[in-house]
C-alpha positions in Angstrom: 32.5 -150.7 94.2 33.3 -153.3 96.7 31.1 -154.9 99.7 32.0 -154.1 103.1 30.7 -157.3 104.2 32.3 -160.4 102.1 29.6 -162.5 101.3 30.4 -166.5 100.7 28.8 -167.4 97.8 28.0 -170.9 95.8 27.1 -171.1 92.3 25.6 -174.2 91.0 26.5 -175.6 87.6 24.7 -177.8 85.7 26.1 -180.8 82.8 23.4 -179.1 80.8 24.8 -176.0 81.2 28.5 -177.3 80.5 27.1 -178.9 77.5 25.7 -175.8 75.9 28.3 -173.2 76.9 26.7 -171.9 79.8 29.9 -171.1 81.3 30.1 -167.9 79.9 27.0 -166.5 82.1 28.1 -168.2 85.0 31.8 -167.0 85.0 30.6 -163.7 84.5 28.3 -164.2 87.5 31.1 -165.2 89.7 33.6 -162.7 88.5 31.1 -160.0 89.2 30.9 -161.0 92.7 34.4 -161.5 92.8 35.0 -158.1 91.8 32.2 -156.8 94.8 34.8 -158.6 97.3 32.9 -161.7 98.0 34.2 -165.1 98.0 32.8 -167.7 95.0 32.9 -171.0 94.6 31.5 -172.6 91.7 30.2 -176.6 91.9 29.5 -178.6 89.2 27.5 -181.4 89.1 28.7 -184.2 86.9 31.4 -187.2 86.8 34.2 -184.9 85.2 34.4 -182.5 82.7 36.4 -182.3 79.2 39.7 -180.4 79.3 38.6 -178.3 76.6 35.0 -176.9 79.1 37.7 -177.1 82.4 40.3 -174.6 80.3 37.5 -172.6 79.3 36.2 -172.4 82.8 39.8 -171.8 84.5 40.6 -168.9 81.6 37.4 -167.4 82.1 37.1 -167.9 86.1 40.0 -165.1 86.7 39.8 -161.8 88.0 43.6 -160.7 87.9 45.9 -162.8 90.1 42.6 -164.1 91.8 41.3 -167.7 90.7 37.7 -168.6 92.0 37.7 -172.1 93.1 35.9 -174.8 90.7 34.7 -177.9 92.8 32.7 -181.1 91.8 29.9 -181.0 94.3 29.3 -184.9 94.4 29.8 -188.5 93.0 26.9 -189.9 90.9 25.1 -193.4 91.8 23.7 -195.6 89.3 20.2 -195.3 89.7 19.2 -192.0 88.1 15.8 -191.2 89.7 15.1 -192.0 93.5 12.0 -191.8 94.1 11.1 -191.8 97.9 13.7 -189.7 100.2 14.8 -191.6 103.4 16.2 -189.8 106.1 19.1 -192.0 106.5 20.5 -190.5 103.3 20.0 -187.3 104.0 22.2 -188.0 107.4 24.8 -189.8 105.1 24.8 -186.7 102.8 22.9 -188.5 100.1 20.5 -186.1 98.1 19.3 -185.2 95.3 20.8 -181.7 92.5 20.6 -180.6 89.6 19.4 -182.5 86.6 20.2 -181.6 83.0 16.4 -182.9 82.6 13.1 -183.2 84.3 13.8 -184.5 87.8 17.0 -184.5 90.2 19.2 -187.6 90.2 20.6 -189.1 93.4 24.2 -188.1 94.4 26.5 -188.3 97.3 28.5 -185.8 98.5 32.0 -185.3 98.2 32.3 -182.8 101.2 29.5 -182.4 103.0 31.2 -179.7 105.4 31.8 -177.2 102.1 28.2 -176.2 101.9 28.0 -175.4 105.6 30.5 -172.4 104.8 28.1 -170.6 102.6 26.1 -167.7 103.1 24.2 -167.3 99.6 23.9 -170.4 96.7 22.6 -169.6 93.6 21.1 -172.3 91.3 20.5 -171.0 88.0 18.1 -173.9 86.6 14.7 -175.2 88.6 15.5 -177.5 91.3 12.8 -180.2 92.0 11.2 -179.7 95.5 13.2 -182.7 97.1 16.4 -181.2 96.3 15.3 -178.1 97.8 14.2 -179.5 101.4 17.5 -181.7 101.2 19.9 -178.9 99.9 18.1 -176.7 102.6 18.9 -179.5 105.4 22.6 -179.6 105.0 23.3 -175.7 104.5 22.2 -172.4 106.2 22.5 -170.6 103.4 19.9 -168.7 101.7 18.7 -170.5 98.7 18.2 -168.5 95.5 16.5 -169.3 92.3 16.9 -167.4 89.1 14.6 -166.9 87.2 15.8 -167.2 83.4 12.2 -168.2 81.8 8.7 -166.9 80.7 7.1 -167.4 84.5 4.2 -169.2 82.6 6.4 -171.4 80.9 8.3 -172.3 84.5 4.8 -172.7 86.2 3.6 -174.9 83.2 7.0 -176.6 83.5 6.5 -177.6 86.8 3.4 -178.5 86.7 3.4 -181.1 83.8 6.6 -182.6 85.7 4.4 -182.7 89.2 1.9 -184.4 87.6 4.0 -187.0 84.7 5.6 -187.7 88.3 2.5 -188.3 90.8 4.1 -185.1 92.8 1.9 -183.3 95.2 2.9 -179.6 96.7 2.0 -176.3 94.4 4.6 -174.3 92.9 3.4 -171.7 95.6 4.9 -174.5 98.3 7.6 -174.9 96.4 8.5 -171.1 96.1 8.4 -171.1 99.9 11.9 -172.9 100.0 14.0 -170.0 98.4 14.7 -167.2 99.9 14.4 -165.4 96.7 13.7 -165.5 93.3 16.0 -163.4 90.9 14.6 -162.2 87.6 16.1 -160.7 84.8 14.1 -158.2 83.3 11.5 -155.8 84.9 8.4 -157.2 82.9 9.3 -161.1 83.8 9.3 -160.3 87.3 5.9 -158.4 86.5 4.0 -161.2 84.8 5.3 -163.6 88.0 3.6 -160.9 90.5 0.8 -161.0 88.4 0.5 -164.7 87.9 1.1 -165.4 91.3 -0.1 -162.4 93.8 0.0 -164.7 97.2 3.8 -165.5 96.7 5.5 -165.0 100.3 8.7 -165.2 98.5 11.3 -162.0 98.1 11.6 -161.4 94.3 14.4 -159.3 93.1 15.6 -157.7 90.2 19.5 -157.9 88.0 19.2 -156.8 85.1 22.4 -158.8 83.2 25.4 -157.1 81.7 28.2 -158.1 79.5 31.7 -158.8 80.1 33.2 -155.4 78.2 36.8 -156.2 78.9 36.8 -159.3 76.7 33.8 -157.4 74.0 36.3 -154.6 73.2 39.5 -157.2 73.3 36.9 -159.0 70.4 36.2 -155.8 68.7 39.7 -154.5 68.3 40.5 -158.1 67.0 37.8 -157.5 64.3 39.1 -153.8 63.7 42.5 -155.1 62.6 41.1 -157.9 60.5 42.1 -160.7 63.0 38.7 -162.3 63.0 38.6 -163.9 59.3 34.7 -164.1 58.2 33.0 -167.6 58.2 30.8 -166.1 55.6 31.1 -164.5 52.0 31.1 -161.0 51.9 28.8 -160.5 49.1 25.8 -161.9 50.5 24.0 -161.0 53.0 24.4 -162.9 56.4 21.6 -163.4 58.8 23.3 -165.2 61.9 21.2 -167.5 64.8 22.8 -168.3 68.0 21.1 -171.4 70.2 20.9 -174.8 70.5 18.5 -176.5 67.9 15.3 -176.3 69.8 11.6 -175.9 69.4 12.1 -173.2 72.1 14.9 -171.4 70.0 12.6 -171.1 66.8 14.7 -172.3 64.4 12.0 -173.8 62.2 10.7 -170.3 62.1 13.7 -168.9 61.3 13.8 -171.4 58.4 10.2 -170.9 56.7 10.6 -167.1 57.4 14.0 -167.1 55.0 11.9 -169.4 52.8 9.7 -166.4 52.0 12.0 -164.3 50.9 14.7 -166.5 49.1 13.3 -165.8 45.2 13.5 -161.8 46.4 16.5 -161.9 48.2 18.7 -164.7 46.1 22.2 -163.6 48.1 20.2 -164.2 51.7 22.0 -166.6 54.0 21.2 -167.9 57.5 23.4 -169.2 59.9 22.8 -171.3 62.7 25.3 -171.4 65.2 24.6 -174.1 68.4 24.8 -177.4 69.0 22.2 -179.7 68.1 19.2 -180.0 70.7 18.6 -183.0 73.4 15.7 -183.5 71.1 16.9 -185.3 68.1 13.7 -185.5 66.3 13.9 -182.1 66.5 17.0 -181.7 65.1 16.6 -184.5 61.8 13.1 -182.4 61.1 14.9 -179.3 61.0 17.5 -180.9 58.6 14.8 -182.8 56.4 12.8 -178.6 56.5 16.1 -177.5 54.3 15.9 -180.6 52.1 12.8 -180.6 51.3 12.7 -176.6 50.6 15.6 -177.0 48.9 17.1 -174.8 51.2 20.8 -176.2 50.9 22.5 -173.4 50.0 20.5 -170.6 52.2 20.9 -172.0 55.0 24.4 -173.5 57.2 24.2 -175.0 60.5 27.5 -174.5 61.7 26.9 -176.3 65.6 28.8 -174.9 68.4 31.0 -172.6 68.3 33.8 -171.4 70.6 34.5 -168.5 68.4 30.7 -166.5 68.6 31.9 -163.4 68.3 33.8 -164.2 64.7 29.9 -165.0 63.4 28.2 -162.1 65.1 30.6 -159.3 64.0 30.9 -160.5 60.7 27.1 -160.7 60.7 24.6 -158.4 58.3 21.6 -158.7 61.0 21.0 -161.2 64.4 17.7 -162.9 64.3 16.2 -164.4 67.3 13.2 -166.4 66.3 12.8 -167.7 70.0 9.3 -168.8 71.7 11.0 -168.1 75.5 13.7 -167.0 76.4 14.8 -164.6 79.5 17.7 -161.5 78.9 19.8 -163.1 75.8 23.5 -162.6 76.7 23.8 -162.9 72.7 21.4 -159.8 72.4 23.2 -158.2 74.7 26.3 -158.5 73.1 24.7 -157.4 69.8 23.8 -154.7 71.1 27.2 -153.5 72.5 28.7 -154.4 69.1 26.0 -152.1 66.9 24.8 -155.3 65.0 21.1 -154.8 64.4 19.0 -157.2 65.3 15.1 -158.8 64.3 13.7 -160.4 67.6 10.2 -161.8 68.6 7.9 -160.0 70.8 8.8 -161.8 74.0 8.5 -160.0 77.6 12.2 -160.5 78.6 13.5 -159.2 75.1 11.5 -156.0 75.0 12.7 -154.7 78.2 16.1 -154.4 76.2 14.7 -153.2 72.8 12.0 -151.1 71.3 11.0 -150.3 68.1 13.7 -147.5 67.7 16.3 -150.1 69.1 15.2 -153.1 67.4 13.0 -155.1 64.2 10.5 -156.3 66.4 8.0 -158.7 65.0 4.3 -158.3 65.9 3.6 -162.4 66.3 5.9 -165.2 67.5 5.6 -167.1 63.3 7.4 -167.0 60.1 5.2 -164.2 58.6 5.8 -161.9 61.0 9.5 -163.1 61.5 10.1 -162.4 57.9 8.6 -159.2 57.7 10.9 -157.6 59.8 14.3 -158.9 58.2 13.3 -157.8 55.0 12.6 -154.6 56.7 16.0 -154.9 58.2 18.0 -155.7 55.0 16.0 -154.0 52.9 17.3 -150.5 54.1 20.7 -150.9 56.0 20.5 -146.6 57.1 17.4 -147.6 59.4 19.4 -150.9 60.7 22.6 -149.0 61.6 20.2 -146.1 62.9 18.3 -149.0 65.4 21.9 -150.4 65.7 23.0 -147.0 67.4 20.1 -146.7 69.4 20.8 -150.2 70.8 24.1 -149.9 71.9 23.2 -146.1 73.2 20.6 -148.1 75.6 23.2 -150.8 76.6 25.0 -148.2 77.8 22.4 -146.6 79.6 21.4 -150.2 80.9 23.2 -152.7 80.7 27.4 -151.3 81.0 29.3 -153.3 83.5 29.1 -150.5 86.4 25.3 -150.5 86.6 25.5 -154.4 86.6 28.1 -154.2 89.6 26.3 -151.3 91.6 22.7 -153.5 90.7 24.7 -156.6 92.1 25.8 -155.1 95.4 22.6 -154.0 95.5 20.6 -157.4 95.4 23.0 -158.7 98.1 23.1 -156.7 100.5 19.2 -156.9 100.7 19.5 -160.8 100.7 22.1 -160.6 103.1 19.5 -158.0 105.5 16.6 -160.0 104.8 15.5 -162.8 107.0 
């Protein structure tokens, strides 16, 4: 399925983003639309990035002979936080982008005229209003935000930033400034209608796939014993994808696997991700396996380049998150048949059910450790939810419904005002 009317779209990166391996989402954003016939450009925002993110970004930025064009979208100033707009900047193509924190820092463009050729830009992390009115002044192009977050988390978000900040303008005002707002799941875009009913602005629904090309290349790898295990086979291996984050649950995780160490004496978790922007965070979760003596149970492993090694080689995926939006790493789990223990969040339960998935009943350890003993405890009902999960992906979430849903949600953009 291809467009009949080429669409020129940007994607906006951010050095968070990089950071954490956010590349993979956003390369199989622009492929997608690469594949519909649209032209994508992809801009980063930061001073210059490692070989080792550019290579992954180049390899995975491909679509045959077709390479989508990487660009650094501008050259950072000192001062981090400006906090009064003035119009001469605006006029010298001075404003403010994306921030791997709470507010936008100042940058200057390094080619102003690029953004004028756009038709549709796509920032996939909350832009402060400034940025918005200043992005809005130097581009015609419609202005999209998506939506990857618990809407009451986003509105609480932004509102504890307006006022740490002395910030006046609701998140209604705000909203004004996009053109749309993209969700990815059925009940998140629900809970924003319901949270905010006046909202002028077009919400739209993509449900998120998964790159199946490389999936099965990963699987076949696995088949012919080309992935070597990071774990021992004779215990059972409960993996965790994320960064180590309060909003990522690991501490959950932790005191849930603490509950059923003495019954389960071969359990193991495994925390793939990097460590969080929070470092308290991070030395509290390490001082929580100390202090339950917890050394040998549980392995943080950091980031990984090689995910799918740990999830295909995993007994069970746990995610013990307090937010989260579509998980690409549920996703993929789901494709893969690796069953999965999950908490009740609205995003995450318009990809499982009950049938499809260990759902906890509450977002704490109890609960959390309830369903992985359920899980391990009898491995006929986790390959039987496992099936049912990957018969849904297919029904859901395959890479042709993710295209045909794509085209979909630009055309409309492209025949709305």
């Amino acid at each position: 399925m291809r467009s009949t009317s080429p669409t020129s779209v940007c994607i906006l990166l951010t050095s968070n983003q990089l950071a954490s391996g956010g590349e993979e989402s956003l390369a199989d954003l622009a492929v997608s639309l690469t594949q519909l016939g649209h032209q994508v450009s992809v801009g980063y925002f930061k001073k210059s990035l490692s070989a080792q993110v550019q290579s992954r970004l180049q390899t995975r930025l491909r679509v045959g002979t077709t390479r989508i064009k990487i660009f650094r979208v501008s050259r950072e100033v000192d001062s981090w936080w400006q906090p009064s707009v003035r119009w001469h900047d605006i006029a010298e193509g001075r404003f403010s982008v994306l921030s791997s924190r709470y507010v936008f820092s100042p940058f200057r463009l390094l080619d102003q005229k690029r953004f004028s050729r756009f038709d549709l830009i796509i920032a996939s992390q909350i832009l402060t209003p400034q940025g918005v009115f200043q992005l809005g002044r130097l581009s015609k192009a419609k202005l999209i935000l998506n939506h990857a977050q618990e809407p009451e988390n986003l509105l609480s978000h932004f509102e504890s930033r307006a006022e740490r900040e002395k910030k006046t303008g609701t998140y209604l005002d705000y909203l004004d400034s996009f053109a749309a707002v993209l969700f990815q799941t059925g009940s998140q875009l629900e809970a924003f209608e319901a949270l905010h009913p006046t909202c002028r602005t077009q919400t739209l629904l993509l449900k998120p796939g998964v790159d199946e090309r490389s999936a099965e290349e990963q699987l076949l790898r696995f088949r012919r014993g080309k992935l070597k295990s990071p774990f021992d086979p004779d215990k059972i291996n409960v993996v965790q994808f994320g960064k180590i984050s309060k909003v990522k649950g690991q501490g959950l995780s932790i005191d849930a696997v603490r509950l059923l160490a003495h019954r389960f004496p071969s359990l193991r978790l495994h925390l793939v991700g990097r460590l969080a922007e929070d470092e308290e965070y991070g030395q509290n979760i390490g001082r929580m396996i100390q202090d339950l003596g917890l050394e040998r149970v549980v392995k943080r492993w950091g980031h990984r380049p090689d995910h799918w090694r740990f999830l295909l080689h995993a007994d069970l995926l746990l995610i013990s998150s307090t937010a989260e939006g579509a998980p690409r790493i549920l996703r993929e789990a789901m494709f893969a048949r690796i069953p999965a223990v999950v908490t009740p969040l609205t995003g995450i339960l318009d990809m499982v059910s009950p049938d499809s998935a260990f759902i906890s009943q509450e977002v704490d350890a109890a609960s959390i450790g309830y369903q992985i003993e359920s899980a391990i405890g009898d491995p006929i009902m986790a390959k039987v939810r496992a099936d049912k999960a990957h018969e849904h992906f297919r029904n859901q979430f395959s890479r042709d419904q993710y295209l045909i849903r794509f085209q979909e949600v630009v055309d409309e953009l492209s025949l709305s005002k």
